[in-house]
N, CA, C and O atoms as a Tripos MOL2 file, in Angstrom:
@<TRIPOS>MOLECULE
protein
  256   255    64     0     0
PROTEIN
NO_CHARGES

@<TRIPOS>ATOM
      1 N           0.1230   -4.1620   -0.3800 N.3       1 UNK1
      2 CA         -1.0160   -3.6300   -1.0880 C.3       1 UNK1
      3 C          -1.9400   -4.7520   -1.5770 C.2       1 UNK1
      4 O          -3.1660   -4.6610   -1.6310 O.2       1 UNK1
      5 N          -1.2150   -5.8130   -1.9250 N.am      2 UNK2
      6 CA         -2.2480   -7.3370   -2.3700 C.3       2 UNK2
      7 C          -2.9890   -7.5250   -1.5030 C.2       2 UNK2
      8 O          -4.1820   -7.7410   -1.7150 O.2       2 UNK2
      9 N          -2.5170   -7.4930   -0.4340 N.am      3 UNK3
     10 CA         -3.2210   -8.3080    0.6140 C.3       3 UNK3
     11 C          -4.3790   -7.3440    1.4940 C.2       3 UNK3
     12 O          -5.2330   -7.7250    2.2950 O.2       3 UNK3
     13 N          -4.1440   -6.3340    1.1480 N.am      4 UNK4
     14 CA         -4.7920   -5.3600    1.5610 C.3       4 UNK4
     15 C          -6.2720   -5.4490    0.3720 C.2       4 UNK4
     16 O          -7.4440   -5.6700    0.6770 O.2       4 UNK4
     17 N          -5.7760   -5.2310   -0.8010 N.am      5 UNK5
     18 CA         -6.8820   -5.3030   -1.6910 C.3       5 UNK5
     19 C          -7.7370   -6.8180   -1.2070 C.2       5 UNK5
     20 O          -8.8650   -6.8220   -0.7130 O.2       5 UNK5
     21 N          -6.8280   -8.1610   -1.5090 N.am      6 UNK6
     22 CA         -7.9470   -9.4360   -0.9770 C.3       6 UNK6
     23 C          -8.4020   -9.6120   -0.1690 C.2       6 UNK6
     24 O          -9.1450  -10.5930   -0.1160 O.2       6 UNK6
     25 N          -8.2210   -8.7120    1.0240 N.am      7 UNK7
     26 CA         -8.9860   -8.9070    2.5090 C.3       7 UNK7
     27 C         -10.0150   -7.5570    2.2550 C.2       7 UNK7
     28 O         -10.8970   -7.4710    3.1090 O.2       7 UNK7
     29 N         -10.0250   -6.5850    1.2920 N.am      8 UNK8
     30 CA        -11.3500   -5.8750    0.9230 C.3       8 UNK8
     31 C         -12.4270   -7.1440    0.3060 C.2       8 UNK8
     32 O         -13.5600   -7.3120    0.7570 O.2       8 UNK8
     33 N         -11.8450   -7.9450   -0.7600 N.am      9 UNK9
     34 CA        -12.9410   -8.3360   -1.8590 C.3       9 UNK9
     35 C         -13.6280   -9.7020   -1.0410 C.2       9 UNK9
     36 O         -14.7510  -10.1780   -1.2100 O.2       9 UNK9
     37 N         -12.5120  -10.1650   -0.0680 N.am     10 UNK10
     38 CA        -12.9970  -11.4540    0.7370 C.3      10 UNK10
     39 C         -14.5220  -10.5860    1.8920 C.2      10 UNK10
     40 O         -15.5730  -11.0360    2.3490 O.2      10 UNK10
     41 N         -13.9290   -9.3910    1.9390 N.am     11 UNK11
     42 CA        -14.9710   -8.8620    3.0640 C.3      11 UNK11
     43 C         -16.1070   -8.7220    2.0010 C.2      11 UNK11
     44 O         -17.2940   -8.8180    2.3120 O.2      11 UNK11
     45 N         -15.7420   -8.5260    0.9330 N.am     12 UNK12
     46 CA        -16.9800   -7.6580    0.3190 C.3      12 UNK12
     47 C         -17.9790   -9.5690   -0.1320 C.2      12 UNK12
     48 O         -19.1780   -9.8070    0.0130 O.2      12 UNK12
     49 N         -17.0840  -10.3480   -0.5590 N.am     13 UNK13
     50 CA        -17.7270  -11.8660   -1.0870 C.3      13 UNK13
     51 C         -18.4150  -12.2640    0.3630 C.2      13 UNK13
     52 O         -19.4200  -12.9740    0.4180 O.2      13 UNK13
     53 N         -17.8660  -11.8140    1.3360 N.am     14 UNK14
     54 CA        -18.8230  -12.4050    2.4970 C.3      14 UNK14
     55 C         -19.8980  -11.4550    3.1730 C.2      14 UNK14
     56 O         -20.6810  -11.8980    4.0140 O.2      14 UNK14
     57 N         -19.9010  -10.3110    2.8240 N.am     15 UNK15
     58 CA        -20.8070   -9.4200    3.3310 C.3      15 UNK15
     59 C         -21.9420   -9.7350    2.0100 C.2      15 UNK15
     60 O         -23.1030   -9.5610    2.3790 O.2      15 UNK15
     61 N         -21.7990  -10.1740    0.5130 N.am     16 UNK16
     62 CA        -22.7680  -10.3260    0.0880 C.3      16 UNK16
     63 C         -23.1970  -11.8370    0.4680 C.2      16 UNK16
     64 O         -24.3710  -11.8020    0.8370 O.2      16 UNK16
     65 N         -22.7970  -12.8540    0.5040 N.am     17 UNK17
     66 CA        -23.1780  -13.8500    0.7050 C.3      17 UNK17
     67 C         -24.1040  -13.9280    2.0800 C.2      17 UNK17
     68 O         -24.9180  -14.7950    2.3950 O.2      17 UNK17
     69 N         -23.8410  -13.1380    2.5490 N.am     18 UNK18
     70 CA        -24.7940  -12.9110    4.1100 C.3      18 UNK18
     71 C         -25.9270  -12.4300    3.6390 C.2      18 UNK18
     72 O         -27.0270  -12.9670    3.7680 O.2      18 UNK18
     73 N         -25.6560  -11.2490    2.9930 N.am     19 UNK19
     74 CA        -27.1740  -10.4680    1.9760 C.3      19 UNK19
     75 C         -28.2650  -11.8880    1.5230 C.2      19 UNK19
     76 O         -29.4040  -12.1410    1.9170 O.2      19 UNK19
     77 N         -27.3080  -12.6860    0.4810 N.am     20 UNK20
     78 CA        -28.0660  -13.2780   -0.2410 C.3      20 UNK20
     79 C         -28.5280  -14.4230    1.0140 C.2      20 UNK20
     80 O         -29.7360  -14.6350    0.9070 O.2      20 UNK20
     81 N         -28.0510  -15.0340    1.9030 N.am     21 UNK21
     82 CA        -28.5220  -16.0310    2.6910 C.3      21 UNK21
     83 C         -29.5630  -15.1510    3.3780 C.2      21 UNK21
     84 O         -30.6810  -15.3180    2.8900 O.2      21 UNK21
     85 N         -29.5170  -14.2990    4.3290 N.am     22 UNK22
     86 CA        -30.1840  -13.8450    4.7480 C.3      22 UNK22
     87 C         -31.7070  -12.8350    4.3870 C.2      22 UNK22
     88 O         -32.7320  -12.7610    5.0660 O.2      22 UNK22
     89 N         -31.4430  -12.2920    3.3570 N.am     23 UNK23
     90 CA        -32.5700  -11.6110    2.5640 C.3      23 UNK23
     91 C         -32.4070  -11.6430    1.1090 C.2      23 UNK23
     92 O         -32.6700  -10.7170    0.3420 O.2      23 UNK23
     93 N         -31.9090  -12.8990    0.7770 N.am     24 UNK24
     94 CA        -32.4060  -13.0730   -0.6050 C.3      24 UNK24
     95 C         -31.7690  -11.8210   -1.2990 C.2      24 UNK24
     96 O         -32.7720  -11.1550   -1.5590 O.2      24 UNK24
     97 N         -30.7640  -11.1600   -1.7200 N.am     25 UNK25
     98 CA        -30.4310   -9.8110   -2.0210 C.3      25 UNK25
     99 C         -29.0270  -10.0790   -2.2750 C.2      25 UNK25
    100 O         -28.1770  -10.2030   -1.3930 O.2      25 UNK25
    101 N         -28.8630  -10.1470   -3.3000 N.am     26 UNK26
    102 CA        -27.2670  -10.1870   -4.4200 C.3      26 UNK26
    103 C         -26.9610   -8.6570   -4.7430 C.2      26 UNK26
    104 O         -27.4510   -8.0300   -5.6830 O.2      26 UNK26
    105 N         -25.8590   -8.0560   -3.5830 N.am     27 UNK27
    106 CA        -25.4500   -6.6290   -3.7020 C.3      27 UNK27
    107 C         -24.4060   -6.4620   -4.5800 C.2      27 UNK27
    108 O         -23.8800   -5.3500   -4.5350 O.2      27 UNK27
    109 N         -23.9170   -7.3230   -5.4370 N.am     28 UNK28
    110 CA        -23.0530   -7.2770   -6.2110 C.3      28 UNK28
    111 C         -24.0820   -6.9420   -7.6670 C.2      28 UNK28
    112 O         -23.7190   -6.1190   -8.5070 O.2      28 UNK28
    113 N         -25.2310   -7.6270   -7.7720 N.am     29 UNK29
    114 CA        -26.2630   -7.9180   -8.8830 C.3      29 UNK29
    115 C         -26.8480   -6.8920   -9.0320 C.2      29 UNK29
    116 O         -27.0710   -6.4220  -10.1480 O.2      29 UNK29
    117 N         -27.2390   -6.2990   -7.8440 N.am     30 UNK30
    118 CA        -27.8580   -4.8310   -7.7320 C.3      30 UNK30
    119 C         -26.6490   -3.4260   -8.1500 C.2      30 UNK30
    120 O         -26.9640   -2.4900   -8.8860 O.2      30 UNK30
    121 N         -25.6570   -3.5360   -7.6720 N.am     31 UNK31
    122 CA        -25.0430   -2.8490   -8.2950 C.3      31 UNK31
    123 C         -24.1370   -3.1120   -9.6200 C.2      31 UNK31
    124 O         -23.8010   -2.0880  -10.2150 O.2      31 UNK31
    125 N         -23.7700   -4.1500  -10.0710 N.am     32 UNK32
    126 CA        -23.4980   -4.3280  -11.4050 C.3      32 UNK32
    127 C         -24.2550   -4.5910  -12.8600 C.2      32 UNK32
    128 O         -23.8390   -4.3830  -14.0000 O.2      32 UNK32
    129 N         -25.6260   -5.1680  -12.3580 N.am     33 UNK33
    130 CA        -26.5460   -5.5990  -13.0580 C.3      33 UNK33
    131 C         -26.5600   -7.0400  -13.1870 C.2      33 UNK33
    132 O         -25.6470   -7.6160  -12.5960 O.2      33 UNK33
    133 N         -27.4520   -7.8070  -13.8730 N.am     34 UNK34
    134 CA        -27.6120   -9.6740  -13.9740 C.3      34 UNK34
    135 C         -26.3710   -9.5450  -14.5960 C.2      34 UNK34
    136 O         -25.9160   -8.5340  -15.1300 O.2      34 UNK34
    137 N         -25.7000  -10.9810  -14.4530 N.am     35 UNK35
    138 CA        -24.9620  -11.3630  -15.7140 C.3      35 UNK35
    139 C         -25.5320  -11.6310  -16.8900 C.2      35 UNK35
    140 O         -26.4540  -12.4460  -16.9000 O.2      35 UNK35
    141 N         -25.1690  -11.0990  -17.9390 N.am     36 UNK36
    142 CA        -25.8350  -11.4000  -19.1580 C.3      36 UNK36
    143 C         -24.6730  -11.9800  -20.4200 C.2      36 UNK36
    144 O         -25.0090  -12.4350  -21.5130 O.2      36 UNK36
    145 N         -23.2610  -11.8170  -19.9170 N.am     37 UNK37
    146 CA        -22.5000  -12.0430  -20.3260 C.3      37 UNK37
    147 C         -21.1370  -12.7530  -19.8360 C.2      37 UNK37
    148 O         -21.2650  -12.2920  -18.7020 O.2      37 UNK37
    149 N         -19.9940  -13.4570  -19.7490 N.am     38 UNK38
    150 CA        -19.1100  -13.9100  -19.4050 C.3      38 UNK38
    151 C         -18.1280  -12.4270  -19.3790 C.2      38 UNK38
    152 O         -16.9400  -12.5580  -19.0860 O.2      38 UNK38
    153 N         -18.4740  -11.5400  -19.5790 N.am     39 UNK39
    154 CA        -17.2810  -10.4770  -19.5180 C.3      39 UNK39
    155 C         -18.2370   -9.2480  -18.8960 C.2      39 UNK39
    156 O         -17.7420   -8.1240  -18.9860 O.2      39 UNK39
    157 N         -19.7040   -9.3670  -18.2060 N.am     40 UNK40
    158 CA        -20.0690   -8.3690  -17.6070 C.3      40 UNK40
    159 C         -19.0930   -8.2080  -15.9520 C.2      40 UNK40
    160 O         -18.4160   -9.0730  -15.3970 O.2      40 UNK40
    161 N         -19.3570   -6.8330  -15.5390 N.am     41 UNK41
    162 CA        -18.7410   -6.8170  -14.3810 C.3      41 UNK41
    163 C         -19.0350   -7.4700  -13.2130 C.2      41 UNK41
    164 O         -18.1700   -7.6420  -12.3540 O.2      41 UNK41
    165 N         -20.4120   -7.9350  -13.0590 N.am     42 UNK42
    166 CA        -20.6690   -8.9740  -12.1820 C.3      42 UNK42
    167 C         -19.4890  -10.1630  -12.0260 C.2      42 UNK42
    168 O         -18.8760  -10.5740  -11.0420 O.2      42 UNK42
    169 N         -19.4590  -10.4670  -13.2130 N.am     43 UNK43
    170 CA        -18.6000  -11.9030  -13.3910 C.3      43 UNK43
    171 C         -17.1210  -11.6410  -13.2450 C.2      43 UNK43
    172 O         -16.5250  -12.7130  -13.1490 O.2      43 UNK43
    173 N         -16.4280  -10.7400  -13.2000 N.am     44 UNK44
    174 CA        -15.1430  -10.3500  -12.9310 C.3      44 UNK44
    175 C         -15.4450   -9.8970  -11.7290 C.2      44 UNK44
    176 O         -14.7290  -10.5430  -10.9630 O.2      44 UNK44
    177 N         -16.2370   -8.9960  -10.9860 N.am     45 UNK45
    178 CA        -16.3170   -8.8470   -9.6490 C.3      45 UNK45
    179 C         -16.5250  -10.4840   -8.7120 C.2      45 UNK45
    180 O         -16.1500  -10.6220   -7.5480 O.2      45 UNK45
    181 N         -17.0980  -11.4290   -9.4210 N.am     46 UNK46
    182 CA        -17.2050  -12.8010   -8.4820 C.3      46 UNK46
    183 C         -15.8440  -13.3370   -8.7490 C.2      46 UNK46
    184 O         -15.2920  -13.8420   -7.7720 O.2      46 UNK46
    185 N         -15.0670  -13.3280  -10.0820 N.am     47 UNK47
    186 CA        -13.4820  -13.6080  -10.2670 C.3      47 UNK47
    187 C         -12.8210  -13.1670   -9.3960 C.2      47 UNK47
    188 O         -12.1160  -14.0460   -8.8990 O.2      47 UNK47
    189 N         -12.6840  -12.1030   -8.9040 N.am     48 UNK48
    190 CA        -11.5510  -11.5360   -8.1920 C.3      48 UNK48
    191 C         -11.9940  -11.5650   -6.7950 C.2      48 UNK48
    192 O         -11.1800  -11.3130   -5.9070 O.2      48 UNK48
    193 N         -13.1640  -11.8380   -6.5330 N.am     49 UNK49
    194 CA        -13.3060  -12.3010   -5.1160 C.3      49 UNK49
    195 C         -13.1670  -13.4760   -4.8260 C.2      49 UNK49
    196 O         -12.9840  -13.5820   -3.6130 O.2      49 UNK49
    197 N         -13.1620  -14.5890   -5.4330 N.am     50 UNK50
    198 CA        -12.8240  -15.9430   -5.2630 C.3      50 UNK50
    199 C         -11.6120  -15.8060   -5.5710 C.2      50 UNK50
    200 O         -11.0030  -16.3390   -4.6430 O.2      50 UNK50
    201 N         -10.5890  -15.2620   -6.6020 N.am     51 UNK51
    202 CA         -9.2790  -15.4480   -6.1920 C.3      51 UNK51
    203 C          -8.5750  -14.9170   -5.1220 C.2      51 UNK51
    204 O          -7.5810  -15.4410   -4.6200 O.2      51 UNK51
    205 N          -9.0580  -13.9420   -4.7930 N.am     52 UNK52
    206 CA         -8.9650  -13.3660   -3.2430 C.3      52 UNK52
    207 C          -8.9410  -14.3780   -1.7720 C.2      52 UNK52
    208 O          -8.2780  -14.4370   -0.7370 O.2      52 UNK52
    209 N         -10.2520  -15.2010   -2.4860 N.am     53 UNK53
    210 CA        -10.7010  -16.3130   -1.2320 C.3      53 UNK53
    211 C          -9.6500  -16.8900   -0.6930 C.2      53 UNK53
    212 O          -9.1910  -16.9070    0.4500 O.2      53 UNK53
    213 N          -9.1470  -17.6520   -2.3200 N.am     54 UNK54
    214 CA         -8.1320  -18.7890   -2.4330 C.3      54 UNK54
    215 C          -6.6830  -18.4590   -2.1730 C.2      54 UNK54
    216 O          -5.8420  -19.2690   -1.7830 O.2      54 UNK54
    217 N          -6.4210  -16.7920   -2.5090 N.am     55 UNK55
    218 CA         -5.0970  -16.0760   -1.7420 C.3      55 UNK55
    219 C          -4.6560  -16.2600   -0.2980 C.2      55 UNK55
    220 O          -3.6340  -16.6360    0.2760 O.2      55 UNK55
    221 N          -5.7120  -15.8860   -0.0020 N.am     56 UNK56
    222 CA         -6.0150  -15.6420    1.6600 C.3      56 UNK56
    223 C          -6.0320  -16.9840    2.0670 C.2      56 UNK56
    224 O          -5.6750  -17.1880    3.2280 O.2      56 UNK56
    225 N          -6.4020  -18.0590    1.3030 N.am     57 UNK57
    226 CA         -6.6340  -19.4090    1.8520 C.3      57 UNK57
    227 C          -5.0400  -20.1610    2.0570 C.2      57 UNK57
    228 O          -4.6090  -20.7340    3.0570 O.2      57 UNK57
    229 N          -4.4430  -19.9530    0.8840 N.am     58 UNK58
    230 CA         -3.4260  -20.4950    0.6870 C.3      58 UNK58
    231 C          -1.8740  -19.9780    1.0560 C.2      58 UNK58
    232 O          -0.8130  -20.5960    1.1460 O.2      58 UNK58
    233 N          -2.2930  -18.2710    1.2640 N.am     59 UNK59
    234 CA         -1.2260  -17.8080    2.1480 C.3      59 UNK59
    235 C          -0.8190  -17.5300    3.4490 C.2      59 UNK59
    236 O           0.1850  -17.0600    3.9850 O.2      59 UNK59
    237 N          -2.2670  -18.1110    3.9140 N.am     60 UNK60
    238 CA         -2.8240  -17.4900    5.4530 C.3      60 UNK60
    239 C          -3.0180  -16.5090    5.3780 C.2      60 UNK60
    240 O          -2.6690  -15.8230    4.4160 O.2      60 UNK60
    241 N          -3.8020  -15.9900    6.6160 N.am     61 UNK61
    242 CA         -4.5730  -15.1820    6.9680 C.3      61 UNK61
    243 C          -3.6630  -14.0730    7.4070 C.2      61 UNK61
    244 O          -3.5090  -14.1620    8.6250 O.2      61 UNK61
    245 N          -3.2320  -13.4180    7.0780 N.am     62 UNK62
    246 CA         -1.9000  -12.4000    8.1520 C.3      62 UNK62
    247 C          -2.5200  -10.8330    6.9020 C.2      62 UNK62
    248 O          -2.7690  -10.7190    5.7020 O.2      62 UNK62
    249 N          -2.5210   -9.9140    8.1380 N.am     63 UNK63
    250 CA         -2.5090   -8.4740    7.9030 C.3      63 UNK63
    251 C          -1.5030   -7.8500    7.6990 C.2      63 UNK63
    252 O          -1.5670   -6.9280    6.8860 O.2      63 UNK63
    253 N          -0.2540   -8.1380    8.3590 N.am     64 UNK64
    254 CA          0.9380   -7.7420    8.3410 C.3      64 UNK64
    255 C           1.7680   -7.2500    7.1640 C.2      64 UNK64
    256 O           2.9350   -6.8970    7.3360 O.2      64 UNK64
@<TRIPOS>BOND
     1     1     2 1
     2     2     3 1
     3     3     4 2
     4     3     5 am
     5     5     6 1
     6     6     7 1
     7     7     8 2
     8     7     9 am
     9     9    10 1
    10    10    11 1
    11    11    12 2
    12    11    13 am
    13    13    14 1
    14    14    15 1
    15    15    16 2
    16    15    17 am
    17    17    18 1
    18    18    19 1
    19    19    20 2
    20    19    21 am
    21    21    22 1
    22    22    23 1
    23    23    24 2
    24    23    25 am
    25    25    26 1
    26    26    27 1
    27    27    28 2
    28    27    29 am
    29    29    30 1
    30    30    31 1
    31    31    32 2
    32    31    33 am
    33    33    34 1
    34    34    35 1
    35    35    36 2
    36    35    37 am
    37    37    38 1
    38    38    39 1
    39    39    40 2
    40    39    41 am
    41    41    42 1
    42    42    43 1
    43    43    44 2
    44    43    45 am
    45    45    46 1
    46    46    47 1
    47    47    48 2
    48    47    49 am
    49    49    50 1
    50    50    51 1
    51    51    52 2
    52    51    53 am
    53    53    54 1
    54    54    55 1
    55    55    56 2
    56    55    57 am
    57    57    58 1
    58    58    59 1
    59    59    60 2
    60    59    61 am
    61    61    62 1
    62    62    63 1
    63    63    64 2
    64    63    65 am
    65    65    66 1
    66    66    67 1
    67    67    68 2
    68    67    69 am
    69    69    70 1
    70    70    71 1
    71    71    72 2
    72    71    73 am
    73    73    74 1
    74    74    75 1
    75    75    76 2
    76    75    77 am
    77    77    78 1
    78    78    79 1
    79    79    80 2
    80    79    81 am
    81    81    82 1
    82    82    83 1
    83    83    84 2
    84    83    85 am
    85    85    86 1
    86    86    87 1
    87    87    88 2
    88    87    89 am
    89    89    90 1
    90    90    91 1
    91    91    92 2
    92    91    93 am
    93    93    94 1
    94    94    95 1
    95    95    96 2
    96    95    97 am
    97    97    98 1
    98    98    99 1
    99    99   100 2
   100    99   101 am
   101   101   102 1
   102   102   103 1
   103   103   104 2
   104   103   105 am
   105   105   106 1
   106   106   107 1
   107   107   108 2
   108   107   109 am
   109   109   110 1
   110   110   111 1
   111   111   112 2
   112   111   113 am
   113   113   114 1
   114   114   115 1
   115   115   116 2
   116   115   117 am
   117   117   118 1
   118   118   119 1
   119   119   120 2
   120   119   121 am
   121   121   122 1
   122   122   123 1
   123   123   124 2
   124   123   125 am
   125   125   126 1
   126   126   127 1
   127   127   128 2
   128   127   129 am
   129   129   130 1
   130   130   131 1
   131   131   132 2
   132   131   133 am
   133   133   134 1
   134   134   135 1
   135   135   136 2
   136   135   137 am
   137   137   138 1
   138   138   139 1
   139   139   140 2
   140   139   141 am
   141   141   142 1
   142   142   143 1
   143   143   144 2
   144   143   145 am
   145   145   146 1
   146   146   147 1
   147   147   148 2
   148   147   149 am
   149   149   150 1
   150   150   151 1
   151   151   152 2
   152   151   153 am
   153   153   154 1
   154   154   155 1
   155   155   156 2
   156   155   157 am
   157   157   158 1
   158   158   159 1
   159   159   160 2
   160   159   161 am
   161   161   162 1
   162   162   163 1
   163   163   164 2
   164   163   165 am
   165   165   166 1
   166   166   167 1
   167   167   168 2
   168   167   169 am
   169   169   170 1
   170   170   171 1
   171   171   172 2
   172   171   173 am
   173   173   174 1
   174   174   175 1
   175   175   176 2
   176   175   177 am
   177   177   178 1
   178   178   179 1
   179   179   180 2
   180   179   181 am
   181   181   182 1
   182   182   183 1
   183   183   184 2
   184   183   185 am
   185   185   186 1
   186   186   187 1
   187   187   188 2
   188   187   189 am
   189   189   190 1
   190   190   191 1
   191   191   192 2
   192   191   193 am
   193   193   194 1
   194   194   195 1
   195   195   196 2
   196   195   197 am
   197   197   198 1
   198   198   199 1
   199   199   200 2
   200   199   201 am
   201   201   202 1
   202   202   203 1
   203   203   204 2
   204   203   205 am
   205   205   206 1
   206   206   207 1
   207   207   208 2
   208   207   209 am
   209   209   210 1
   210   210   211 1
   211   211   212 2
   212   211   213 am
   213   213   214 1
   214   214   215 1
   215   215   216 2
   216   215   217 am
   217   217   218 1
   218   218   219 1
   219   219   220 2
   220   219   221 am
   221   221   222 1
   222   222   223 1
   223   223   224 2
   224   223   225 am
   225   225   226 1
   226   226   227 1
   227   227   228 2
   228   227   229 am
   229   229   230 1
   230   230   231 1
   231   231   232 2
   232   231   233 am
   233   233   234 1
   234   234   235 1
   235   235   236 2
   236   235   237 am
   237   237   238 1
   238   238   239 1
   239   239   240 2
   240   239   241 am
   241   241   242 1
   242   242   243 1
   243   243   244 2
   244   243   245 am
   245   245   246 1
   246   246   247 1
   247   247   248 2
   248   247   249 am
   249   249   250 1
   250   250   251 1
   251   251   252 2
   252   251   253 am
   253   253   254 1
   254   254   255 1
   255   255   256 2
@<TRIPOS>SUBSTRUCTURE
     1 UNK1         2 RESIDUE 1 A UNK
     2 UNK2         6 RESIDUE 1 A UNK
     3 UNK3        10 RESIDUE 1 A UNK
     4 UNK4        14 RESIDUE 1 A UNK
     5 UNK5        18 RESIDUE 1 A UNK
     6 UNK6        22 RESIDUE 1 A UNK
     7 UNK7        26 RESIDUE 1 A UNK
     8 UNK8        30 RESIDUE 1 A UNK
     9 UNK9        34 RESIDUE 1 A UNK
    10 UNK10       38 RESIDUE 1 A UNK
    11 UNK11       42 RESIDUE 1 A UNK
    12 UNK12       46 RESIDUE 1 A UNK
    13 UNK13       50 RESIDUE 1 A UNK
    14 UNK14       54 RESIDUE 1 A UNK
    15 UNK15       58 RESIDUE 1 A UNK
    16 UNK16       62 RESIDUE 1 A UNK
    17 UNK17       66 RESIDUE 1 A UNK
    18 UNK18       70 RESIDUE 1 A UNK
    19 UNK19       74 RESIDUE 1 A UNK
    20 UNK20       78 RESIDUE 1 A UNK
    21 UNK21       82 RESIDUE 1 A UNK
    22 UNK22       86 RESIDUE 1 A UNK
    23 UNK23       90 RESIDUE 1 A UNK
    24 UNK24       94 RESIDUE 1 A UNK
    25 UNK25       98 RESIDUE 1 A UNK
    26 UNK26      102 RESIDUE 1 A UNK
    27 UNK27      106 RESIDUE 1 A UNK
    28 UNK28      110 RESIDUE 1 A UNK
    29 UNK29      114 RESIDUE 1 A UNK
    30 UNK30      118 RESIDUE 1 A UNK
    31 UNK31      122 RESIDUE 1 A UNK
    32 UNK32      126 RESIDUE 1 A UNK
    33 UNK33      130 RESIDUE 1 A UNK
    34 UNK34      134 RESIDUE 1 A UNK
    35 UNK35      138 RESIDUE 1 A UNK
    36 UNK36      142 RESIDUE 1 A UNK
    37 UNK37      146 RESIDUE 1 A UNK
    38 UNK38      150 RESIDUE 1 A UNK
    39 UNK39      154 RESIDUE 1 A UNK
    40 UNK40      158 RESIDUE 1 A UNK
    41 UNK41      162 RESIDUE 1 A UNK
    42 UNK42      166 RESIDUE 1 A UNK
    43 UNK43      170 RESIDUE 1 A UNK
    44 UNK44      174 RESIDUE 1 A UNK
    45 UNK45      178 RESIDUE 1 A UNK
    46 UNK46      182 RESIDUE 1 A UNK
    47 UNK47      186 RESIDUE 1 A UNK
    48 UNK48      190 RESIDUE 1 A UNK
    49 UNK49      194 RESIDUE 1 A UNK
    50 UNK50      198 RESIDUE 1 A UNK
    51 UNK51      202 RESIDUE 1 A UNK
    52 UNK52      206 RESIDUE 1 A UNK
    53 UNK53      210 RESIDUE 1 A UNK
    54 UNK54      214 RESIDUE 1 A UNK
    55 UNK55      218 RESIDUE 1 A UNK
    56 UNK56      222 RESIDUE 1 A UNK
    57 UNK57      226 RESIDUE 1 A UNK
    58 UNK58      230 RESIDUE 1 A UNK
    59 UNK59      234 RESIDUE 1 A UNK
    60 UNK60      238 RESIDUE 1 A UNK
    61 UNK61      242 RESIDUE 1 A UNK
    62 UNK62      246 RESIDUE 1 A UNK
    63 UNK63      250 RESIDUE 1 A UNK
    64 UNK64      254 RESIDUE 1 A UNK
């Protein structure tokens, strides 16, 4: 089930990062709102996708 959830949030950190390279457009920002705070959901939605990153980085890549 972990790994299932970090290969959602890794898809979702790279499908926005494409947004923002490509058309300027933070789909995380649009749907959570700016950060205005260290505890808005933006900022826990970029938390748990970078620990996701570093999961996936450090456990390999496996679906299994």
């Amino acid at each position: 089930m972990l790994k299932k959830i970090t290969f959602i949030l890794v898809i979702v950190g790279a499908l926005n990062w494409g947004l923002v390279g490509f058309f300027n457009f933070n789909l995380v920002t649009a749907i959570f709102g700016e950060m205005t705070s260290m505890t808005s959901l933006s900022s826990i939605v970029y938390d748990l996708v970078g620990l996701s990153g570093l999961y996936c980085l450090f456990t390999g890549w496996k679906m299994t």
